[in-house]
C-alpha positions in Angstrom: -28.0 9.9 28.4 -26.7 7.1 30.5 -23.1 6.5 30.4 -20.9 3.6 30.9 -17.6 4.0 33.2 -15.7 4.1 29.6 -17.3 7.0 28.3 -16.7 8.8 32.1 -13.0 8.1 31.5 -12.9 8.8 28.0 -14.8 12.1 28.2 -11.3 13.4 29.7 -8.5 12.1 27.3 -7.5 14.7 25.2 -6.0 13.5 21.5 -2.5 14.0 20.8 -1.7 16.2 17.5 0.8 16.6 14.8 3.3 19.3 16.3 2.4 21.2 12.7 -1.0 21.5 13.8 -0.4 22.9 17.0 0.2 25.9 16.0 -0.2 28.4 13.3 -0.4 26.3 10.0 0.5 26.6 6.5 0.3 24.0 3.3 3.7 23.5 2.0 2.9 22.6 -1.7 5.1 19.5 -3.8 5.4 18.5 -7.3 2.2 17.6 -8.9 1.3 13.5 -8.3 0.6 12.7 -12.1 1.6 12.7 -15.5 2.2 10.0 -18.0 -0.1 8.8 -21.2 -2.6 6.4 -19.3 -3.9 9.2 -17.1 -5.3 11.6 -19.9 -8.8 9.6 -19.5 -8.9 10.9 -16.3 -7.6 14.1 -16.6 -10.1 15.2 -19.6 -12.8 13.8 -16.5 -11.0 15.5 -13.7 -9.5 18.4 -15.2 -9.6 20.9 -12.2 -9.1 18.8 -10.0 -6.0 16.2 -11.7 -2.6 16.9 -11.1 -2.9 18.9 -8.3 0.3 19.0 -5.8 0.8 17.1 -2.4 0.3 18.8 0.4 2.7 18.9 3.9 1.3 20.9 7.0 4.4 23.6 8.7 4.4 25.5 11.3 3.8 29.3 10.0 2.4 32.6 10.9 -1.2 33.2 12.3 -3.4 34.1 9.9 -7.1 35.7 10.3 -9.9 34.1 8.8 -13.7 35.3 7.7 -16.4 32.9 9.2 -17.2 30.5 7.4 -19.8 27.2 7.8 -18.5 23.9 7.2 -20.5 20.5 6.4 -19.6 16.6 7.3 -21.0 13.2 5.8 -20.4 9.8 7.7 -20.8 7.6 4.1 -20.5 4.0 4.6 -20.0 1.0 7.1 -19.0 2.2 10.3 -15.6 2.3 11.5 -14.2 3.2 15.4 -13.0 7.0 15.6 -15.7 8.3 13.7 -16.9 10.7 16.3 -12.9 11.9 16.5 -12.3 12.7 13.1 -15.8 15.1 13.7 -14.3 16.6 16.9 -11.0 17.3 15.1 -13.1 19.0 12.1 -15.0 21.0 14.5 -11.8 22.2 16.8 -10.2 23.1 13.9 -12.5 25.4 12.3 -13.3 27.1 15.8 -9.7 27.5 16.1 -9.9 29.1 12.5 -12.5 31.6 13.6 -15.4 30.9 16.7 -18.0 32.3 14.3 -17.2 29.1 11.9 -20.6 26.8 12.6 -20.7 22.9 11.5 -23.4 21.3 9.9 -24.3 17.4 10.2 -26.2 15.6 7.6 -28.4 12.8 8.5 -27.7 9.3 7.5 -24.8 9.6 5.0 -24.9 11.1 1.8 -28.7 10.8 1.4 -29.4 14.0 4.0 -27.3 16.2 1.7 -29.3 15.4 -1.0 -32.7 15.3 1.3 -32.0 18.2 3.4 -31.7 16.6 6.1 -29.2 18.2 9.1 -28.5 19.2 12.2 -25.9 21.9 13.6 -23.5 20.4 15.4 -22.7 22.5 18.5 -19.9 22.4 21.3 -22.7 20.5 24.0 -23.3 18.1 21.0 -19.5 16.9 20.2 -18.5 16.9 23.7 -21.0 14.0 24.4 -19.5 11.9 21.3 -15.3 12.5 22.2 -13.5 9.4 22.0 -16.7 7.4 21.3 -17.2 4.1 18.8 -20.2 4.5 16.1 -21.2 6.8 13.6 -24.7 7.6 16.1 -23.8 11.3 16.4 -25.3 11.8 12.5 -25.7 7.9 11.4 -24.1 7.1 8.1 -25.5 5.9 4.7 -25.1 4.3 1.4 -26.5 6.4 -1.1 -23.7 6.7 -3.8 -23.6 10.7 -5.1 -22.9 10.5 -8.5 -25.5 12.2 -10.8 -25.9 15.6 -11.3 -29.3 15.8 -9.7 -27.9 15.1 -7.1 -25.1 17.8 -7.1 -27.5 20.4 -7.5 -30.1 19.3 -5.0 -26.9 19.5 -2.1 -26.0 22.7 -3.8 -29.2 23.9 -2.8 -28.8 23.4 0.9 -25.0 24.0 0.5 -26.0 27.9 -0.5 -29.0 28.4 1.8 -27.0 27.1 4.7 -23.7 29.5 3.7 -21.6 25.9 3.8 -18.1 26.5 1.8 -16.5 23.4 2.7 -18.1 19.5 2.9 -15.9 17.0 4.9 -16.7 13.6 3.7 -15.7 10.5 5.7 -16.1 7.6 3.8 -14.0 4.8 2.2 -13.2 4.2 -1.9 -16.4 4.2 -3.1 -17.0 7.5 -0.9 -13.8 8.8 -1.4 -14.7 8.5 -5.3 -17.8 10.3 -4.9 -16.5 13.0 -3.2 -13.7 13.5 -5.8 -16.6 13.7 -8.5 -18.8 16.0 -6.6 -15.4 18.5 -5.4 -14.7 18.7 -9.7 -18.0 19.4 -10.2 -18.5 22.1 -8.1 -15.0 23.4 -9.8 -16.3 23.3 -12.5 -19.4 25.2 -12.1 -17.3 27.5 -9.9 -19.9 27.5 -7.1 -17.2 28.0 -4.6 -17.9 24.5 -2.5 -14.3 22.8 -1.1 -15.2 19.3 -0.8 -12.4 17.1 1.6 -12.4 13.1 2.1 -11.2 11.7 5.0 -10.0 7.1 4.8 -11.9 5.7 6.5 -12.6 1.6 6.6 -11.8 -1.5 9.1 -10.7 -3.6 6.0 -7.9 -1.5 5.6 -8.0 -1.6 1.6 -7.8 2.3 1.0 -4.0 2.9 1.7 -1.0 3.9 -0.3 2.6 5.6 -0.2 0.2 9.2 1.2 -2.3 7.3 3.4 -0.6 4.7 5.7 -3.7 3.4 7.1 -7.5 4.0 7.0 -8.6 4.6 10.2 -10.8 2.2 12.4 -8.7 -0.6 11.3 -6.2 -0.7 14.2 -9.5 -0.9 16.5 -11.3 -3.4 14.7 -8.3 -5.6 14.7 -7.4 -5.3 18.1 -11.0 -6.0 19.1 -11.6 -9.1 16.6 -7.9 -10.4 18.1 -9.0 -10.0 22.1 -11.9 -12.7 21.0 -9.7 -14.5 19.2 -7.3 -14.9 22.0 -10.4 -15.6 24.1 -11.2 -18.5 22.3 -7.8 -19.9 21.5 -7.5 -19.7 25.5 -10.7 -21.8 25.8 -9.6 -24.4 23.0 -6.6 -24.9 24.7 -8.7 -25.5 27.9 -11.1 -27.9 26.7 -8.5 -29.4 23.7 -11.4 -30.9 21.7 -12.3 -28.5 19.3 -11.4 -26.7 16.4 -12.5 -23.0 15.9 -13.3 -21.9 12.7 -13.7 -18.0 12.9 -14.6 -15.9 9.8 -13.6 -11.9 9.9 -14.7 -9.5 7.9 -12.6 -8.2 5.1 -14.8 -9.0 1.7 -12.1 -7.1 -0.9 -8.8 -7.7 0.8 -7.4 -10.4 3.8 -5.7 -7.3 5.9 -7.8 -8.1 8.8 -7.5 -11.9 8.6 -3.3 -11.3 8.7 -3.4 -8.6 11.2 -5.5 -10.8 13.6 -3.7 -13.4 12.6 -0.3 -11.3 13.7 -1.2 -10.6 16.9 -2.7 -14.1 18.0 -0.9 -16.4 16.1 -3.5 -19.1 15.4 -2.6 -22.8 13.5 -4.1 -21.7 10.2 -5.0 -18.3 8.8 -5.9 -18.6 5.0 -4.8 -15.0 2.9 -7.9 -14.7 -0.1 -4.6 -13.1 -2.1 -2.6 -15.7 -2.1 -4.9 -18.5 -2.9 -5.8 -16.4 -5.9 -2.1 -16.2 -6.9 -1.7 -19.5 -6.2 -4.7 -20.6 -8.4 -5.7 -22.6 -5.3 -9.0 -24.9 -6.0 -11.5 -25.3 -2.9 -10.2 -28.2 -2.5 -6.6 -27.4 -2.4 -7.8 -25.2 0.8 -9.6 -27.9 2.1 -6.7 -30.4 2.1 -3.8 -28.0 3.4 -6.7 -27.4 6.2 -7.3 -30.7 6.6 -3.6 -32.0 6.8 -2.6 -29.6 9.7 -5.7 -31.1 11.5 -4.1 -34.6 11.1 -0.5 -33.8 11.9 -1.9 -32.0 14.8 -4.1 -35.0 16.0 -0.7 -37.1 15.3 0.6 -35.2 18.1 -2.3 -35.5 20.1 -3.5 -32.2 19.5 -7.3 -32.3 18.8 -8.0 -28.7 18.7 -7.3 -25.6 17.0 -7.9 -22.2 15.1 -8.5 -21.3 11.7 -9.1 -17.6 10.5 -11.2 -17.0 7.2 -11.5 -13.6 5.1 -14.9 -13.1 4.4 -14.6 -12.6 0.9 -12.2 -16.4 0.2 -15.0 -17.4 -2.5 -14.4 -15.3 -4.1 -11.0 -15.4 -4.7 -11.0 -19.0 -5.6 -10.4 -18.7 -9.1 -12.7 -22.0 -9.8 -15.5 -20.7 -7.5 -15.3 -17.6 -9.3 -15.9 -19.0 -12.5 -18.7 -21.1 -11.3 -20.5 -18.0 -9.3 -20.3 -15.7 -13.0 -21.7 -18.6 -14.8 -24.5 -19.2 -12.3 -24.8 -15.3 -12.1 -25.8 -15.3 -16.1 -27.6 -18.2 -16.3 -30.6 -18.0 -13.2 -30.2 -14.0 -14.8 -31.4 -15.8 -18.4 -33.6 -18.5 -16.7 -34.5 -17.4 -13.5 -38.5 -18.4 -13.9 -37.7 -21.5 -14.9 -35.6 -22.5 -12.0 -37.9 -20.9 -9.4 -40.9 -23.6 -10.7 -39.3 -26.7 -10.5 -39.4 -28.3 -7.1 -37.1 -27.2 -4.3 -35.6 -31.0 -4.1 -34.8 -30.8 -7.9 -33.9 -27.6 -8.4 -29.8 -28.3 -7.5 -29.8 -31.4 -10.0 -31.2 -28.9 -12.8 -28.6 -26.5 -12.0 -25.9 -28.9 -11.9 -27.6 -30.4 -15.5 -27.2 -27.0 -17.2 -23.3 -26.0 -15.9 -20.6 -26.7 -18.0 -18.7 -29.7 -16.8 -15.7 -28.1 -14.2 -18.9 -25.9 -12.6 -20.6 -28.4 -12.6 -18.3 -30.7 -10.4 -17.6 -28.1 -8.3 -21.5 -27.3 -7.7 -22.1 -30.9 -7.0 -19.2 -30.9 -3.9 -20.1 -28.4 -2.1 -22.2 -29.4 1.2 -26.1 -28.9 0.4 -26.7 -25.9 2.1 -23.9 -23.9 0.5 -25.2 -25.0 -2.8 -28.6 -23.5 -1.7 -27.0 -20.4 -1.3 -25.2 -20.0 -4.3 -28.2 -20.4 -6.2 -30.6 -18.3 -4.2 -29.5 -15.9 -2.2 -29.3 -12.9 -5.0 -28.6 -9.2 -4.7 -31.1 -6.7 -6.4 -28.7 -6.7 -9.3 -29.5 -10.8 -9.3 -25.7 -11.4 -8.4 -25.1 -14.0 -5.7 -24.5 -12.8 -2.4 -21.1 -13.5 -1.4 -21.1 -12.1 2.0 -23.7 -14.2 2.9 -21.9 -17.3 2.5 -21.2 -19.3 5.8 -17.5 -20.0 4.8 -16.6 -20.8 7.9 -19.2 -23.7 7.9 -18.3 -24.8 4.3 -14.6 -25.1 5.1 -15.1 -27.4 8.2 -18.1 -29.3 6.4 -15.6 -30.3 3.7 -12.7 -30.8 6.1 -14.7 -33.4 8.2 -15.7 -35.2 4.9 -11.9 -35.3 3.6 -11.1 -36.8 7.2 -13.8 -39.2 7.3 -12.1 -40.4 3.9 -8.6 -40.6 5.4 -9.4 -42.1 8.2 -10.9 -45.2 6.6 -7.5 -45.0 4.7 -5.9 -45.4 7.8 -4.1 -41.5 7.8 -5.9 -39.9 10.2 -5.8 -40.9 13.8 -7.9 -38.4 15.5 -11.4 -36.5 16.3 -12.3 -33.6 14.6 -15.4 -31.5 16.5 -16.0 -27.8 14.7 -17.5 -24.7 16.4 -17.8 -21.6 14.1 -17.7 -17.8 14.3 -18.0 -15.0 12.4 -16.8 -11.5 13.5 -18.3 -8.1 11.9 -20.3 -5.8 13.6 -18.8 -6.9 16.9 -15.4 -4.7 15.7 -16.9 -1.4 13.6 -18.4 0.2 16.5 -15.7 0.1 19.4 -14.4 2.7 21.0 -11.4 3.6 19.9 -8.0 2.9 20.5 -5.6 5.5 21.5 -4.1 4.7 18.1 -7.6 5.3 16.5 -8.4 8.6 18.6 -5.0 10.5 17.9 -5.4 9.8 14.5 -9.1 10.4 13.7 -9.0 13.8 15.7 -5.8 14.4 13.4 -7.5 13.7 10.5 -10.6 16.0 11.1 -8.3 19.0 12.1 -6.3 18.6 9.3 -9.6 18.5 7.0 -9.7 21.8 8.5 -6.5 22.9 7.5 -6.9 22.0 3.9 -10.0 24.1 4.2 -8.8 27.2 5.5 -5.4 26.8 3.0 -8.5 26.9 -0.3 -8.3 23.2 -1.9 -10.7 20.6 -2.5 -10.5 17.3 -4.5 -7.8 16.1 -1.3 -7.9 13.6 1.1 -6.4 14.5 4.2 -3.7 12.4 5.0 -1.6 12.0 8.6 2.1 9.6 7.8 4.6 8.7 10.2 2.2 7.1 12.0 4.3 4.7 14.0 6.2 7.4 15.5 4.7 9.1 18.7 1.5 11.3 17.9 3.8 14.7 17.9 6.3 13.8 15.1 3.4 12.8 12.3 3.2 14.5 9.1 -0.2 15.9 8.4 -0.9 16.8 4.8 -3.3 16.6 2.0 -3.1 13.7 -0.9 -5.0 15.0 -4.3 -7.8 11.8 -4.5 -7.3 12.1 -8.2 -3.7 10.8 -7.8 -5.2 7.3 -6.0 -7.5 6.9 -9.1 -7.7 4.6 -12.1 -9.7 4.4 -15.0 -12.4 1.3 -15.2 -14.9 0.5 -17.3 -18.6 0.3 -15.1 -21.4 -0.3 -16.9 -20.2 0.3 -20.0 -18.7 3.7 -19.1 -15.1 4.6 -18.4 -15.5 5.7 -15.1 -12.2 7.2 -12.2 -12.8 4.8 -9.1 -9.8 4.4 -6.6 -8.3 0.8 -6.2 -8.7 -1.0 -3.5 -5.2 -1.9 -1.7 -4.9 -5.8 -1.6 -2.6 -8.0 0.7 1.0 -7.5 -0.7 2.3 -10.7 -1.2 5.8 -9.5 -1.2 5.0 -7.0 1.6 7.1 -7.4 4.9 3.5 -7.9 7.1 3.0 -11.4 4.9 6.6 -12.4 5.0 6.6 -12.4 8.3 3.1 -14.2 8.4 4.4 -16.9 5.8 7.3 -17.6 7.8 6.2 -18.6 10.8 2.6 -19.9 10.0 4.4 -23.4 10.0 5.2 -23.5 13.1 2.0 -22.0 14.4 0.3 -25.0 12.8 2.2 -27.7 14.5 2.6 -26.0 17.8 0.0 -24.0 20.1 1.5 -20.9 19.8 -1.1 -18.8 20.9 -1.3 -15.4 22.2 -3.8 -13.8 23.9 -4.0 -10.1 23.8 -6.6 -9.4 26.0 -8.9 -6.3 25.9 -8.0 -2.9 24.6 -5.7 -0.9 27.1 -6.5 3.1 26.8 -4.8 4.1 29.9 -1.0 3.2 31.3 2.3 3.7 29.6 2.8 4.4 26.5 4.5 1.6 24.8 1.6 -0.6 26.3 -1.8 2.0 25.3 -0.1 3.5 21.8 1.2 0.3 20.1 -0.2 1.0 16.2 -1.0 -2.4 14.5 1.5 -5.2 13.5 0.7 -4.3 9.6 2.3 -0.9 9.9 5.3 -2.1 12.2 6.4 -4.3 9.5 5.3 -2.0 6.6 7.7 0.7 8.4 10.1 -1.5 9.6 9.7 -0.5 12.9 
């Protein structure tokens, strides 16, 4: 296998550790996370695995352990660190006993219920240390949640002597594996089953898990591009950038990029939802900055979108469930009338306010909305070129002022949209330390007998030595929602705080940032120097720690 000079150099970095975990470890047990009348739903669902106590890694005696064979699922989009939190697992059980053997399955959840898998051996995880990408095993989507299922891994679970199953994954995974670790308990087949958070949106966090990893790497990357092209907008001073990131349930990237580049404009999806913000209500507060700016002789600028604004839009959200159930109802009809009549039928059979709205939007938008469908024949958000519609709609409103005689200048768009670039990078210091933390301390919640926890490092703006590795029960991040007709646990997904300290300090300079050029241009990730420089975690958790 080739490798670039990065991989040389990063072959030889050794992540930093918890001081607990340096040692001989043992679980120091708290007060059990739940109680209270709205959780018995989930506890007559989860009832050996509800309730359970938080867990804190100490320093303690060495211990000796039997073998024992461990297995790991990458579920999910990719996220930077990947590779860590699987060297970490696989240190950690060696550590545990030599004999202990780790077994990869293929492509997500799907190889577990396949059989698909390979053992993952010393030569193998030295050639993935401190590498971006889930490549080692790919990951998947496949959702484990029927009981087939459970007993078709439980097959290759038993013939393969596997005890434990590590799975890395986000909420939805997270979910899964807190349904598959209670069923195992409950037909006592002695299986552990861990989760580890992982995500770049950086919606699966709480009070026990400060951060999911990959988010610090895909924020840093996204932000180096963004500070590459605020530096060539302030060169060329005749254009204005809209750039879309990803972030479909939650704006964390969008404010942490925002953060650490300070563009003019950065839209937050939760607060135009709080805000009951229309489309055009976006459009206009886009559009005024772009004038005042011109005023000044400023022609140029940045705006950052989450990919998931539409829908937040409370208007747009109406209009998207009501197209959603009518081309469901009438979806032959539609598809034989003419292509050039087909958005005047639509907009005859809305009700009035979706209708008005349908008719704004630019053309191609519309054509979206109405054809691009999921399997489940639900629009498909993520496809939508935001970034376009916004400056479409912002050059229209111009076009209008100027003939009114309030806007003085040109307005020239160029759009991005930043995704994939970010989930496969290799990681940050940040991201390395605290993968490899994670997968050891999967390890540790192994050898201590529990399943039904996600392992969870805190402290995390501290130096590397003076985190807190534990174990949060995933039962105690759950909530009860209906799915289908079904009451069903599924953990939340963390939104943008509005009265967090990350968005205050957003919401009180973003004036500024609009009238001036403010920019800052980070540059590209720095692995190797000193420490204040290489180890800086993200803005988010600086403010969110007040540190």
């Amino acid at each position: 296998m080739t490798k670039s000079a990065l991989q040389i150099a990063r072959a030889a970095y050794q992540p930093k550790l918890p001081k607990a975990l340096t040692g001989a470890v043992v679980a120091k047990e708290g007060a059990p996370t739940q109680s209270g009348a709205e959780q018995e739903e989930l506890k007559k669902l989860c009832p050996h695995t509800y309730g359970m106590p938080l867990i804190q890694f100490v320093e303690g005696e060495a211990k000796e352990f039997a073998p024992m064979n461990v297995g790991v699922i990458l579920s999910g989009g990719q996220a930077p660190g990947g590779h860590n939190v699987i060297s970490g697992l696989f240190d950690g059980i060696k550590k545990l006993n030599p004999a202990n053997k780790l077994y990869g399955f293929i492509l997500g959840p799907g190889g577990l219920v396949d059989h698909n898998y390979m053992e993952l051996t010393a030569d193998i995880i030295d050639e993935y240390r401190n590498t971006g990408g889930f490549d080692i095993i790919g990951s998947g989507r496949t959702k484990l949640e029927k009981e087939e299922q459970f007993e078709k891994g439980y097959e290759i679970l038993k013939e393969l002597g596997i005890k434990a199953l590590v799975i890395i994954g986000g909420d939805d995974s997270n979910t899964n594996a807190c349904v598959l670790a209670e069923y195992y308990a409950a037909k006592n087949y002695g299986v552990q089953v861990i989760g580890c958070p992982k995500t770049i949106d950086g919606d699966l966090k709480n009070d026990m898990i400060e951060t999911s990893f990959g988010f610090d790497t895909a924020c840093k990357t996204y932000s180096e591009v963004i500070g590459n092209i605020e530096r060539d907008c302030n060169s060329a001073r005749k254009y204005w950038h809209f750039i879309k990131l990803m972030g479909r349930s939650a704006s964390h990237i969008a404010l942490e990029c925002a953060l650490q580049t300070q563009p003019n404009i950065c839209i937050i999806s939760e607060e135009v939802e709080a805000k009951n913000m229309s489309l055009d209500d976006i459009v206009t507060y886009i559009a005024q900055v772009v004038a005042d700016r011109a005023a000044a002789g400023n022609n140029f600028g940045t705006v950052l979108i989450p990919e998931g604004l539409i829908e937040f839009i409370p208007a747009m959200k109406r209009l998207i469930a009501e197209l959603n159930d009518f081309l469901a109802a009438n979806g032959e009809e539609f598809n034989s009338i003419k292509r050039s009549k087909q958005r005047d039928y639509i907009i005859s059979k809305l009700s009035p306010e979706n209708a008005a709205i349908y008719a704004s939007l630019p053309e191609g938008v519309a054509r979206q909305l109405s054809l691009d469908r999921d399997p489940h024949g639900n629009v498909q958000v993520s496809l939508i070129e935001t970034e376009k519609l916004l400056s479409e709609m912002v050059a229209t409103k111009l076009a209008a002022w100027k003939e009114e005689g309030k806007f003085v200048g040109k307005f020239a768009a160029q759009h991005h949209f930043f995704g994939y670039e970010g989930r496969c990078a290799a990681p940050s210091n940040f991201d390395a330390d605290y993968c490899y933390s994670l997968g050891y301390t999967a390890s540790m919640l192994i050898a201590n007998g529990k399943t039904g926890y996600m392992s969870s490092v805190r402290n995390t703006t501290a130096p590397a030595a003076e985190w807190i590795a534990g174990g949060v029960p995933i039962t105690m991040m759950m909530n009860m929602e209906r799915r289908h007709g079904e009451m069903k646990p599924v953990i939340q997904k963390a939104l943008v705080k509005l009265d967090g300290a990350p968005f205050k300090a957003f919401a009180a300079v973003r004036d500024t940032w609009a009238k001036e050029t403010a920019y800052v241009y980070p540059g590209p990730i720095q692995y190797f120097g000193p420490t204040e420089v290489c180890d800086q975690p993200t803005k988010t958790l600086q403010y969110e720690q007040a540190k």
